[in-house]
N, CA, C and O of each residue as an XYZ file, in Angstrom:
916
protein
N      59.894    118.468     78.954
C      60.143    118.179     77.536
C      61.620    117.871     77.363
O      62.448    118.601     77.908
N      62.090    116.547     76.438
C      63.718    116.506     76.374
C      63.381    116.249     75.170
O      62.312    115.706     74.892
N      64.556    116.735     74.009
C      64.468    116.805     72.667
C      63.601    117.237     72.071
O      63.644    117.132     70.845
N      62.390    117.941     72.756
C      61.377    118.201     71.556
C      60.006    116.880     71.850
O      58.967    116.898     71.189
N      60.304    115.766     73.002
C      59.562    114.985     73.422
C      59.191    115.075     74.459
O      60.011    115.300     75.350
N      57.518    114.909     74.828
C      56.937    115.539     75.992
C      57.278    114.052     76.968
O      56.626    113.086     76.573
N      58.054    113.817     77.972
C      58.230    112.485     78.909
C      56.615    112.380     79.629
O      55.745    113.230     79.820
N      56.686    111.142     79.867
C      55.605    110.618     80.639
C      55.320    111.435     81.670
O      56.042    112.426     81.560
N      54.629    111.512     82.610
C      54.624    112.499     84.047
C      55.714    111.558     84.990
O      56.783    112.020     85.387
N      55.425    110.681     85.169
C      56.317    109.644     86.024
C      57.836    109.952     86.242
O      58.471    110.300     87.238
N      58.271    109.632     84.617
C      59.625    109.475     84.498
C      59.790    110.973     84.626
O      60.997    111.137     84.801
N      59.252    112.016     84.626
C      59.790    113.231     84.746
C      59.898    113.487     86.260
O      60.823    114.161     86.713
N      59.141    113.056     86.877
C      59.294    112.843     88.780
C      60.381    112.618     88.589
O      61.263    113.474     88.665
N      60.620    111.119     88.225
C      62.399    110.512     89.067
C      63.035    110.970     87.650
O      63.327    109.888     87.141
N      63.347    111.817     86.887
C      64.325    112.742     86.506
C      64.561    113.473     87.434
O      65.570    113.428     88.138
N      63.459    114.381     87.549
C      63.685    115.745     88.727
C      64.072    115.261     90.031
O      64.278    116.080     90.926
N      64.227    113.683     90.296
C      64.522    113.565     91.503
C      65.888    113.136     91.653
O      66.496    113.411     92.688
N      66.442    112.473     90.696
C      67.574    111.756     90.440
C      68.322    112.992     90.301
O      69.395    112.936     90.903
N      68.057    114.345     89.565
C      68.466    115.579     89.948
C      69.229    116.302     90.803
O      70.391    116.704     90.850
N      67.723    116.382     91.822
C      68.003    116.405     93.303
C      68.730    115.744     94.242
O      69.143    116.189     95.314
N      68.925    114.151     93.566
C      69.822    113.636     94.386
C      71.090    114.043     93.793
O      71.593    114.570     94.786
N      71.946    114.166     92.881
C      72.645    114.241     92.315
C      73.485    115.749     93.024
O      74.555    115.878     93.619
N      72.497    116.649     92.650
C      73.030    117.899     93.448
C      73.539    118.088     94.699
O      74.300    119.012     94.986
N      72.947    116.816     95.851
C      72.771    117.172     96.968
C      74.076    116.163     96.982
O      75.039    116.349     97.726
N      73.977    115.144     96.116
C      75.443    114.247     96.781
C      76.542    114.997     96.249
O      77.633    114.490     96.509
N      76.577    116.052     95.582
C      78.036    116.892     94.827
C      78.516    117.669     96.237
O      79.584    117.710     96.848
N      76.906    118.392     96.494
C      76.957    119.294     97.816
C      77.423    118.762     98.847
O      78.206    119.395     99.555
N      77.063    117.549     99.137
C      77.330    116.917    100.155
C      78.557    116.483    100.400
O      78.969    116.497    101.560
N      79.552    115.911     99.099
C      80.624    115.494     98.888
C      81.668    117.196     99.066
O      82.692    117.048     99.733
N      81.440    118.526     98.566
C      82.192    119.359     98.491
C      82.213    119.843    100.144
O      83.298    120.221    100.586
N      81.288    119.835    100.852
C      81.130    120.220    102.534
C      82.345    119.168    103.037
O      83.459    119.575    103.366
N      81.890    117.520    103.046
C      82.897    116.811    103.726
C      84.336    117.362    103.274
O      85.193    117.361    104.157
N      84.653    117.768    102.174
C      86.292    117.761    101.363
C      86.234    118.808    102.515
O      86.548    118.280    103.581
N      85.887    120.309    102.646
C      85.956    121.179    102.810
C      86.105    121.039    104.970
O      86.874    121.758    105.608
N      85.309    120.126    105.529
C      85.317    120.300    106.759
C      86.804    119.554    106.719
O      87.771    120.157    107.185
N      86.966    118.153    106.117
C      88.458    117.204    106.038
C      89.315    118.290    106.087
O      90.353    118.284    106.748
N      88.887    119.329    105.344
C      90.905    120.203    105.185
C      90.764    120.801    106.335
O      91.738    120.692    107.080
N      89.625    121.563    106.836
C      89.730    122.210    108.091
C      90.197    121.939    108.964
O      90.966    122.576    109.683
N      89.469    120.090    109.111
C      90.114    119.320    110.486
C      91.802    119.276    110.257
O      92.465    120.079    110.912
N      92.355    118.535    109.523
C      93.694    118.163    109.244
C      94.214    119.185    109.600
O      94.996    119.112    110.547
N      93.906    120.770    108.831
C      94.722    122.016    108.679
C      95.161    122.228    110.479
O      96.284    122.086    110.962
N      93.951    122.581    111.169
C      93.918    122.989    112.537
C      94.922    121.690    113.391
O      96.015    121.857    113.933
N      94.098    120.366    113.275
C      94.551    119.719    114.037
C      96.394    119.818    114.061
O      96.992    119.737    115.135
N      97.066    119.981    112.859
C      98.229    119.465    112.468
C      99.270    120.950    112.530
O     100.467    121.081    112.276
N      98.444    121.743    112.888
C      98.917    123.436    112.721
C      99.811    123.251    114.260
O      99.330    122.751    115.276
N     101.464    123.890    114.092
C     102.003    123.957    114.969
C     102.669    122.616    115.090
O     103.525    122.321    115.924
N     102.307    122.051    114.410
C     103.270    120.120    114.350
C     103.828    120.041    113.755
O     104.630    119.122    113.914
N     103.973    120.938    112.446
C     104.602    120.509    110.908
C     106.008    121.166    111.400
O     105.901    122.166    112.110
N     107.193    120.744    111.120
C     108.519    121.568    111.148
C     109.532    121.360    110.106
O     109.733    120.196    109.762
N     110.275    122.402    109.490
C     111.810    121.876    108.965
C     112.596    120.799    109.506
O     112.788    120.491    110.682
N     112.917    120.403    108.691
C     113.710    119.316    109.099
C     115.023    119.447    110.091
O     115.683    118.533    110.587
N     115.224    121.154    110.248
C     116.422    121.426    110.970
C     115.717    121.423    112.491
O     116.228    121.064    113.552
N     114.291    121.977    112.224
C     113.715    122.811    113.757
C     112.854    121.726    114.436
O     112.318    121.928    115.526
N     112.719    120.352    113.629
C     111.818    119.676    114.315
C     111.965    119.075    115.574
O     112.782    118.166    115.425
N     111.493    119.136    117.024
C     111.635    118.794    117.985
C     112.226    117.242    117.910
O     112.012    116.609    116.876
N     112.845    116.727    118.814
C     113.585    114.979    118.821
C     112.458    113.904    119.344
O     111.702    113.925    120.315
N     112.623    113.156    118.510
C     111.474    111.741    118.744
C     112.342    110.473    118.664
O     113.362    110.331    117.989
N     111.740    109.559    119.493
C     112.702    108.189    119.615
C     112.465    107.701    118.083
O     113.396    107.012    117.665
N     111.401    107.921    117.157
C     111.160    107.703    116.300
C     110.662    108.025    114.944
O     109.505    108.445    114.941
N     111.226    107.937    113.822
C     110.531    108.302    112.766
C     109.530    107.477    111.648
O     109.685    106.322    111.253
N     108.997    107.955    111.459
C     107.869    107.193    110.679
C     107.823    107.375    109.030
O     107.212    108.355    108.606
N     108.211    106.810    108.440
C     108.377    106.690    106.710
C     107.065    106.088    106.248
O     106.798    104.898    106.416
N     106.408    106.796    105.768
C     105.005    105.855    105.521
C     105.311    105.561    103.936
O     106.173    106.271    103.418
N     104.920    104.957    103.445
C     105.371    103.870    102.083
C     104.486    105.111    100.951
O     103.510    105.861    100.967
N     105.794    104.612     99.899
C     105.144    105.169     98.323
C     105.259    104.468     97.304
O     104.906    103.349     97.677
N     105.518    104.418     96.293
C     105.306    103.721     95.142
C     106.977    103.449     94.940
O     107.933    104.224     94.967
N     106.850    101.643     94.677
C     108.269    101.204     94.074
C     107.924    100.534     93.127
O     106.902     99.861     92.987
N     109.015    100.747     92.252
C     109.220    100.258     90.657
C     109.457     99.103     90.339
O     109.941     98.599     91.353
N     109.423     98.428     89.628
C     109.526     97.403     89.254
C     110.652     96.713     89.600
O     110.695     95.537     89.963
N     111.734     97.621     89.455
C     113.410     96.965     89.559
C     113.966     96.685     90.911
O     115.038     96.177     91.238
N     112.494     97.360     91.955
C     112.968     97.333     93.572
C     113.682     99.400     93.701
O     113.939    100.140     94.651
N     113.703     99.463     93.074
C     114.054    100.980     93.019
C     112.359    102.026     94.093
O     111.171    101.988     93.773
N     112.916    102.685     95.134
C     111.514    103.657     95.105
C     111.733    104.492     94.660
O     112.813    104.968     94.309
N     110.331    104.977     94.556
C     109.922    106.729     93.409
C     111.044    107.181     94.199
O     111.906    106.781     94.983
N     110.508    108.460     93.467
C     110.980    110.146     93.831
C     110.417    110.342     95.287
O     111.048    110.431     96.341
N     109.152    110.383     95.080
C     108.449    110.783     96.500
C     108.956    109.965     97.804
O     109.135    110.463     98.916
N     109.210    108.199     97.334
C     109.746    107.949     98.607
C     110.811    107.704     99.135
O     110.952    107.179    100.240
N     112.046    108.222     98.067
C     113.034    108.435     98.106
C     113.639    109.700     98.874
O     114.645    109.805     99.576
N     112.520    110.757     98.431
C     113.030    111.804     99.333
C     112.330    111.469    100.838
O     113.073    111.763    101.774
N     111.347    111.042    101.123
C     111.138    110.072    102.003
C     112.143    110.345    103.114
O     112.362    111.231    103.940
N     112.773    108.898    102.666
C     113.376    108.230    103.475
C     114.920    109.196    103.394
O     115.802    108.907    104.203
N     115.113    110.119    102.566
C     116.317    110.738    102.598
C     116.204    111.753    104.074
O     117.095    111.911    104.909
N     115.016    112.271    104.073
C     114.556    112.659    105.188
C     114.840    111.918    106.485
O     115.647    112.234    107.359
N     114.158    111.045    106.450
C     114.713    110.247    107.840
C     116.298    109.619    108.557
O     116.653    109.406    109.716
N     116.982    109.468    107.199
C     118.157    109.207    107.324
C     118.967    110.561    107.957
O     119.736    110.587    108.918
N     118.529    111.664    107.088
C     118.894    113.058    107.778
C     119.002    113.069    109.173
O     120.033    113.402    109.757
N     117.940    112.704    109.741
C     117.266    113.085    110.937
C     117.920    112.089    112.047
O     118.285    112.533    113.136
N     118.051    110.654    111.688
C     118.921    110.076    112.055
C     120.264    110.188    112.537
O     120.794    109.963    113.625
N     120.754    110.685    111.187
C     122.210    111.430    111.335
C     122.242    112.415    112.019
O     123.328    112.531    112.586
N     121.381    113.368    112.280
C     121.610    114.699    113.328
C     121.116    114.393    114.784
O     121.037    115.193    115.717
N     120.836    113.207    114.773
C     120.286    112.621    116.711
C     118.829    113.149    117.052
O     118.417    113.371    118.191
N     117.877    113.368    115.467
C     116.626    113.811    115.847
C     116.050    112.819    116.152
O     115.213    113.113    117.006
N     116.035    111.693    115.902
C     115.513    110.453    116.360
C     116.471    109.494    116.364
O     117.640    109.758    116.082
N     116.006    108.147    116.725
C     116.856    107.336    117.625
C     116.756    106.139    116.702
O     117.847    105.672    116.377
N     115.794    105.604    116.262
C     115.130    104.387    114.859
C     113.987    104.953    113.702
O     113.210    105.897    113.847
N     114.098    104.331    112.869
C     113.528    104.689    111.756
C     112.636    103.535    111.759
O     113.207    102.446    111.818
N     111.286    103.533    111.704
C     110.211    102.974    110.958
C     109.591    102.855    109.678
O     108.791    103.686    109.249
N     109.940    101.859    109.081
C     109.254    102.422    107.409
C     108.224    101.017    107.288
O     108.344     99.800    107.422
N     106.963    102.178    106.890
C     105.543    101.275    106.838
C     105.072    101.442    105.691
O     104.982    102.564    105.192
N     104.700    100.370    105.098
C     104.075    100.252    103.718
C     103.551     99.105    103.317
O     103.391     98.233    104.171
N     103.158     98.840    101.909
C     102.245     97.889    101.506
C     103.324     96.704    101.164
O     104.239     96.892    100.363
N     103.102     95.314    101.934
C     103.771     94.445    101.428
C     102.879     92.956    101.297
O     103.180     91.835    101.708
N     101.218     93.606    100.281
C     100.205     92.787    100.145
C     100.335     91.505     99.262
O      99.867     90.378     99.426
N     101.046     91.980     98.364
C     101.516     91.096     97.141
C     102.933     91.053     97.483
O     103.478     92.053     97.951
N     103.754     89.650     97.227
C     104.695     88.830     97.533
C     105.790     89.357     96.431
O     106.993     89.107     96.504
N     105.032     90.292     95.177
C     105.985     90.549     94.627
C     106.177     92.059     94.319
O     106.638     92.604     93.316
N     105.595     92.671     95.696
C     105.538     93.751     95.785
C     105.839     94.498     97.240
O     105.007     94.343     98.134
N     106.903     95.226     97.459
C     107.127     94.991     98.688
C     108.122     96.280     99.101
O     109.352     96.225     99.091
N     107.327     97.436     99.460
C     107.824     98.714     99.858
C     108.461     98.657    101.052
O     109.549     99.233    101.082
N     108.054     98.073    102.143
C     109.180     98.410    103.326
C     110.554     97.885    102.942
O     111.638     98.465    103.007
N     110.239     96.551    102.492
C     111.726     95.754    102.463
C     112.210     97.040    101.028
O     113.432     96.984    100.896
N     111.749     97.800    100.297
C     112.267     98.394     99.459
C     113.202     99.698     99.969
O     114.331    100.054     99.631
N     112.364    100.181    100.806
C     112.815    101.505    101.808
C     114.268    100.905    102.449
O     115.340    101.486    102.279
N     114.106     99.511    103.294
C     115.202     99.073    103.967
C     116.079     98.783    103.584
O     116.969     98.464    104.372
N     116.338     98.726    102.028
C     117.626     98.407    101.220
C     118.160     99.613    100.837
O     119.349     99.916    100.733
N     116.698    100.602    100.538
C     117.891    102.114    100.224
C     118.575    102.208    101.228
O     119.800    102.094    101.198
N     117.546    102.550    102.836
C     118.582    103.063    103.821
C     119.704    102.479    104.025
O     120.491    103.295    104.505
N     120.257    101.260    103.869
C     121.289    100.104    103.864
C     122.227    100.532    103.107
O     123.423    100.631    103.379
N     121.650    100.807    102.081
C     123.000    101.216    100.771
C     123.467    102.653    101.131
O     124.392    103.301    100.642
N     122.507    103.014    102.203
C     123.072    104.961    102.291
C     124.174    104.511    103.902
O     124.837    105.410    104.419
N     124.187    103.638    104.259
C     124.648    103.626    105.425
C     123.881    103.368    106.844
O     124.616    102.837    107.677
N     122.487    103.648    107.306
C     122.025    103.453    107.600
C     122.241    101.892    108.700
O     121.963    100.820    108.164
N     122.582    101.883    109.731
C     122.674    100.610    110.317
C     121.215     99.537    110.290
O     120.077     99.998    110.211
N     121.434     98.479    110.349
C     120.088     97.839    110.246
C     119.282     97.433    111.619
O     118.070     97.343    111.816
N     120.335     97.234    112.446
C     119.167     98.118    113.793
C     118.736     98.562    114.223
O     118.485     98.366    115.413
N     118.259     99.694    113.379
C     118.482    101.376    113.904
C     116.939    101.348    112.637
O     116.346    102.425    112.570
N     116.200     99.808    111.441
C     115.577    100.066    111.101
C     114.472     99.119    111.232
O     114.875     97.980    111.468
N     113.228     99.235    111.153
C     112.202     98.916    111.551
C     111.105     98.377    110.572
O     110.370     99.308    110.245
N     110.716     97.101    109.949
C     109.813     97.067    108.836
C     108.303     97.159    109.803
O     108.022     96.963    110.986
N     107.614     97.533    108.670
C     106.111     97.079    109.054
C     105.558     96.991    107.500
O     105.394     97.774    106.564
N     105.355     95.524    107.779
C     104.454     95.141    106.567
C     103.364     95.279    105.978
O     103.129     95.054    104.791
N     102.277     95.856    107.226
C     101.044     96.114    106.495
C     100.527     97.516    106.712
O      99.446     97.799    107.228
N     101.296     98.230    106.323
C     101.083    100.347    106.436
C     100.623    100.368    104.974
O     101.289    100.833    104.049
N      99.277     99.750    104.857
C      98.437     99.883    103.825
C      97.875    101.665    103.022
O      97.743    102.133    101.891
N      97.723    102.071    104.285
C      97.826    103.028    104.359
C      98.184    104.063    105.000
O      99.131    103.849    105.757
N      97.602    105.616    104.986
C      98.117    106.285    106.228
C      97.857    105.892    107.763
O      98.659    106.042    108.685
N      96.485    105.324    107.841
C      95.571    105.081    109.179
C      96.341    103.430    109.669
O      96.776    103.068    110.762
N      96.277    102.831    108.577
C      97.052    101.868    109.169
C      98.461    101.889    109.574
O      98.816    100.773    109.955
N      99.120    102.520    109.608
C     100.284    102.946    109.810
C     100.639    103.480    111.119
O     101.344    102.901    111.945
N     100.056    104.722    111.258
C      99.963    105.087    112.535
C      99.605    104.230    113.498
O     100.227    103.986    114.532
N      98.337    103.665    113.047
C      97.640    102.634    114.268
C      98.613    101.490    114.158
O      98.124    100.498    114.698
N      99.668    101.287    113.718
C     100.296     99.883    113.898
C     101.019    100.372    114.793
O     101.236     99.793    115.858
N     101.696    102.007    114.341
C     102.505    102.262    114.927
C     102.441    102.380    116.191
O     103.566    102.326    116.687
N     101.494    102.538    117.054
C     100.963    102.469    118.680
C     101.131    101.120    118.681
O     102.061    100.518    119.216
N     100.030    100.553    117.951
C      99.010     98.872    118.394
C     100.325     98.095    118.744
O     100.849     97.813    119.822
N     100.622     97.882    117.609
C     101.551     96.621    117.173
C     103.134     97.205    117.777
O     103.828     96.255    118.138
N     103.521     97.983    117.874
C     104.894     98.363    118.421
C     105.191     99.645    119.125
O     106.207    100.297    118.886
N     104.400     99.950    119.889
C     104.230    100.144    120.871
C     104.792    101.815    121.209
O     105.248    102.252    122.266
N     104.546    102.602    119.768
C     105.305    103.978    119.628
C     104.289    105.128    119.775
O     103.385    105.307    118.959
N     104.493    105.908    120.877
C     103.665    106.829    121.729
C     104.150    107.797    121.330
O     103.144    108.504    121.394
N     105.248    108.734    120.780
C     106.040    109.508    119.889
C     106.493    109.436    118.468
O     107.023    108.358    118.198
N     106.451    109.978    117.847
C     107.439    109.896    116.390
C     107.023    111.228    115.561
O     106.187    112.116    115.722
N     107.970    110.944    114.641
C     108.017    112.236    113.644
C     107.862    111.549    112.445
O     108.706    110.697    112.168
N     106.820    111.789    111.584
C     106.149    111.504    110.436
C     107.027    112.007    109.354
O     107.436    113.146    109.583
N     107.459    111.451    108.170
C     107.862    112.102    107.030
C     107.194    111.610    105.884
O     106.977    110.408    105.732
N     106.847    112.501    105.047
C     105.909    112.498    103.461
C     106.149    113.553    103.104
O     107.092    114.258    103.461
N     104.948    113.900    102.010
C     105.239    114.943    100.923
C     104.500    115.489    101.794
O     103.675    115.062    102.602
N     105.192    117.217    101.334
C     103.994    118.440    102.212
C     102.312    118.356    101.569
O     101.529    118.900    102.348
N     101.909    118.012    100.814
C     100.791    117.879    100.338
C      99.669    116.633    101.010
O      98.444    116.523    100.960
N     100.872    115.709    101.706
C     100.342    114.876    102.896
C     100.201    114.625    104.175
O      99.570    113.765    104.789
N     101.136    115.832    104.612
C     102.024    115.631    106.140
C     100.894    116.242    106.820
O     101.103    115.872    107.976
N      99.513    117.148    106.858
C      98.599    117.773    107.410
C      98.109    116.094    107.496
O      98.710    115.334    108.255
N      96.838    115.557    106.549
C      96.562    114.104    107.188
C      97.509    113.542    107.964
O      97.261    113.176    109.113
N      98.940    113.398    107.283
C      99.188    111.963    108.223
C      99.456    112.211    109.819
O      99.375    111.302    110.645
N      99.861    113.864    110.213
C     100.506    114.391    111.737
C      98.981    114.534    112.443
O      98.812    114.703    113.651
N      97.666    114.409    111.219
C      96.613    114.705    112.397
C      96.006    113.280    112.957
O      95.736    113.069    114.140
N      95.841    112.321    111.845
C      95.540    110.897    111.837
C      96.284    110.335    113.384
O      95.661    109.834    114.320
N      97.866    110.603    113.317
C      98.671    110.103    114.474
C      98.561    110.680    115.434
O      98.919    110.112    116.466
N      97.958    112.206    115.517
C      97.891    112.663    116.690
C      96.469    111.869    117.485
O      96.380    111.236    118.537
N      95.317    112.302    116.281
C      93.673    111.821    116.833
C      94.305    109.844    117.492
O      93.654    109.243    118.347
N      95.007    109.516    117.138
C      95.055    108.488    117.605
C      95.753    107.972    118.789
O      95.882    106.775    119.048
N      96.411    109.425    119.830
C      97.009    109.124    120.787
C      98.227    109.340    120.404
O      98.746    109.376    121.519
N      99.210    109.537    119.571
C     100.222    109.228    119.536
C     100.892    111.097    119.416
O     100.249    112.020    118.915
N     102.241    111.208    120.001
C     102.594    112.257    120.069
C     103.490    112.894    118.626
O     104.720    112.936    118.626
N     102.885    113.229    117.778
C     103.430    113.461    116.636
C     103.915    114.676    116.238
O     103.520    115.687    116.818
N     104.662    114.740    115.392
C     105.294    116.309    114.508
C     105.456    115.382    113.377
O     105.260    114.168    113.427
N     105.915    116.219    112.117
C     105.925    116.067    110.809
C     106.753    116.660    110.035
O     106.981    117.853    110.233
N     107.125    116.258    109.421
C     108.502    117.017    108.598
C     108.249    116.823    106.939
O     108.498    115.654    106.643
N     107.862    117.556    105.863
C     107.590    117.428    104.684
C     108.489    117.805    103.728
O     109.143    118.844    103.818
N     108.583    116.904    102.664
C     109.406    116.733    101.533
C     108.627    117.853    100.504
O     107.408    117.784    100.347
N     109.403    118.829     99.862
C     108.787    119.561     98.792
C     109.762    118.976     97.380
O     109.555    119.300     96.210
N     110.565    118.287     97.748
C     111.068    118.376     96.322
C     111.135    117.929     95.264
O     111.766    118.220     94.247
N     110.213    116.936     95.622
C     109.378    115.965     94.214
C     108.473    117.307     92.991
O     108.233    117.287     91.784
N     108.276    118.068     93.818
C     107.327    118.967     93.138
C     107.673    119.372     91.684
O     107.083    120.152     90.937
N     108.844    118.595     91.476
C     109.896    118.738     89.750
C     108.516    117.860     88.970
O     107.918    118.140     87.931
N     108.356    116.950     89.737
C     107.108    115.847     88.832
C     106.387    116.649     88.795
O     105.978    117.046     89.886
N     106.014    117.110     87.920
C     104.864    117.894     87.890
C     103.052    117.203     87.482
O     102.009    117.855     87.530
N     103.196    115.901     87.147
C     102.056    115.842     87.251
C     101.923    114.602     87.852
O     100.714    114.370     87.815
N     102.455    113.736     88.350
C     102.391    113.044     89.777
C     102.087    113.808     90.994
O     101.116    113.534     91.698
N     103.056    114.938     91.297
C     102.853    115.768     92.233
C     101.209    116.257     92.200
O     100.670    116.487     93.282
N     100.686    116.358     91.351
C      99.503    117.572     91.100
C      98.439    116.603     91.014
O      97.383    117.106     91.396
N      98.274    114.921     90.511
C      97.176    114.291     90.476
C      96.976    113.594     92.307
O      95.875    113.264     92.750
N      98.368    113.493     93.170
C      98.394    113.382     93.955
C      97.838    114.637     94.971
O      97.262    114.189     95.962
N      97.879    115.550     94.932
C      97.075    116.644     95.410
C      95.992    116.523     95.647
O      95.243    116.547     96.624
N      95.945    116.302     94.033
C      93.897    116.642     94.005
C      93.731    115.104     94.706
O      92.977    115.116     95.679
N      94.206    114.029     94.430
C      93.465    113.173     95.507
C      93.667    112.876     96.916
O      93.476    111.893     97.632
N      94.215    114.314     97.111
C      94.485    114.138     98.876
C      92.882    114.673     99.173
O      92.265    114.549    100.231
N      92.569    115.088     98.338
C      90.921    115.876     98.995
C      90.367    114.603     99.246
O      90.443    114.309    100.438
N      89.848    113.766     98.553
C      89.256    112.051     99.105
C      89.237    111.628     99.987
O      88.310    111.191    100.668
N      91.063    111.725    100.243
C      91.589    110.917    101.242
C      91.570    111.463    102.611
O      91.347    110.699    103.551
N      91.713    112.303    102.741
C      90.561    113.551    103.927
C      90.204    112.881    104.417
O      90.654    112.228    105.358
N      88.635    112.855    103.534
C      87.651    112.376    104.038
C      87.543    111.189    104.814
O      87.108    111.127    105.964
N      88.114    109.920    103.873
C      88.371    108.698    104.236
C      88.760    108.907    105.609
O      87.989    108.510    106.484
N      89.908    109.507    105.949
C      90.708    109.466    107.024
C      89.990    110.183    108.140
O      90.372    109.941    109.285
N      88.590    111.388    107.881
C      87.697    111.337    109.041
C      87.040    109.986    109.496
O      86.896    109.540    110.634
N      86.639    109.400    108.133
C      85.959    108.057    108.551
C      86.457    107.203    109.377
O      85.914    106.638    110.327
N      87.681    107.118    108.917
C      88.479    106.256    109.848
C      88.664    106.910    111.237
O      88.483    106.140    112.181
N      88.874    107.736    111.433
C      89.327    108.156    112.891
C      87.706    108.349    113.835
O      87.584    108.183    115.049
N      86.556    108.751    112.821
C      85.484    108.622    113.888
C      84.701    107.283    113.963
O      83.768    107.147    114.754
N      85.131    106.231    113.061
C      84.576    105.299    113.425
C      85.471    104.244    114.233
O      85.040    103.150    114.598
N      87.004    104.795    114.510
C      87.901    103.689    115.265
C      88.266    102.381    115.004
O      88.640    101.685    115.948
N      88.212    101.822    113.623
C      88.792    100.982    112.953
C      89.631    100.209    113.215
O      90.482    100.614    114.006
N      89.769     98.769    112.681
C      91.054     98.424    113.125
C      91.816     98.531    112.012
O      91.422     98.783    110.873
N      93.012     98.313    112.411
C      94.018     98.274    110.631
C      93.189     96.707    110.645
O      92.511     96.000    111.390
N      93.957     96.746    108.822
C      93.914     95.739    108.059
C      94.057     94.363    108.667
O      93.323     93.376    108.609
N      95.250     94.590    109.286
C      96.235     93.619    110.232
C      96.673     94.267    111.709
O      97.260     95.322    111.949
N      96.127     93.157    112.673
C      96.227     93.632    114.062
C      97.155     92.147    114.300
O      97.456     91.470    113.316
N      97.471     91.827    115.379
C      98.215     90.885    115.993
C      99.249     91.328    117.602
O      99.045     92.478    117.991
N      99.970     90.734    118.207
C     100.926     90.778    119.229
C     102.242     91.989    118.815
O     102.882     92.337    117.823
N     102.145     92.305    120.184
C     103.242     93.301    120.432
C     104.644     92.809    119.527
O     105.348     91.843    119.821
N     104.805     93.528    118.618
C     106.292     93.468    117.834
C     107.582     94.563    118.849
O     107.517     95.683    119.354
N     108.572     93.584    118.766
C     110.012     94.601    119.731
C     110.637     95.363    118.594
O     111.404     96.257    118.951
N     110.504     95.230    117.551
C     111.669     95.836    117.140
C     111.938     97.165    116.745
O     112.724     97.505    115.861
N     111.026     98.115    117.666
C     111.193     99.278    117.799
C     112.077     99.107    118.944
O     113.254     99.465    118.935
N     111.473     98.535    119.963
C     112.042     98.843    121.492
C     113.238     98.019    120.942
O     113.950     98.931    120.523
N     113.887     96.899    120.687
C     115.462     96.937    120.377
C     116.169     98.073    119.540
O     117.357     98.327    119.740
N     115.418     98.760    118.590
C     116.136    100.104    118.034
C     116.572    101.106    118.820
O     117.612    101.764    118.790
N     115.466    101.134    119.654
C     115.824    102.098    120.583
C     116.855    101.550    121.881
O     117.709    102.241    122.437
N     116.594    100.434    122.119
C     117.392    100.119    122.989
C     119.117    100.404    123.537
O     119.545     99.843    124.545
């Protein structure tokens, strides 16, 4: 009965079933969130470090965040890359990589990252674009595929650095991670970004058990190996 109206027998089947499905895809959806944090948590446990204690890598990895209109980046990837420059400066790594979305022509995060580090001092050999770090998975995987980096140290927000140090590890690559807390002033950037790291979990099992390619594959790029050189 709905409202006080007795439904057909039929339509009350695929109510009660549409139900059942409904329940089972919530259920189903709260298990994957729930195994995603497990994997990330474990896999990435013992990788994450301060920025003072983190072991030395020929390389660091800046994975891309949101830039503004004026060419300015956020908060988040500002402290970013303040991170890597750090790390730079203390001989924890040797070149800086910064990967991000440069899909639209008038939108364009690495070349955005590469002008902060420029204006901080930062030498420009010492930095590395990659144009299509669409995302986290693509990023990493360029970072092997396409240029040829078997080590590095990941920097993001702590609310991301569990995906991105496990993504790079499941993919061969020898990773640690170093996380930014101090965006956490945003308080509700910080907090809608949270809750959609649970999603992105998931996604990022998908990706790693089905072996994907990035977006964009192509020929060995040097300009890691001249950074390091």
């Amino acid at each position: 009965m709905l409202s006080g109206v007795v439904l057909p027998s039929r339509l009350h089947t695929w109510l009660r079933r549409l139900t059942c499905l409904g329940a089972l895809g919530v259920a189903a959806s709260v298990l994957a969130m729930a195994a995603g944090d497990l994997w990330v948590r474990s896999s990435a446990h013992g990788h994450v470090y301060e920025e003072s204690a983190v072991p030395a890598a020929p390389v660091a990895l800046v994975l891309g965040a949101e830039v503004y209109p004026d060419g300015n980046p956020s908060p988040f990837l500002a402290a970013r890359l303040e991170i890597a420059r750090q790390l730079l400066a203390a001989g924890k790594v040797k070149a800086i990589l910064v990967s991000g979305d440069h899909r639209e022509w008038d939108y364009n995060e690495p070349g955005a990252m590469f002008k902060w580090l420029l204006d901080r001092g930062v030498p420009n050999s010492r930095i590395v674009l990659d144009h299509a770090g669409f995302d986290t998975y693509d990023s990493c995987a360029r970072a092997k595929e396409i240029f040829g980096v078997t080590a590095l140290t990941v920097v993001t927000q702590s609310y991301h650095i569990d995906r991105a140090v496990t993504v790079c590890r499941s993919l061969g690559i020898e990773a640690n991670g170093v996380a930014d807390d101090s965006v956490r002033v945003y308080r509700e950037p910080w907090y809608h970004s949270v809750a959609r790291e649970r999603g992105a979990v998931v996604k990022a099992m998908i990706d790693v058990v089905s072996g994907r390619d990035p977006v964009f594959l192509g020929p060995h790029e040097t300009g890691v190996d001249k950074a390091l050189a």
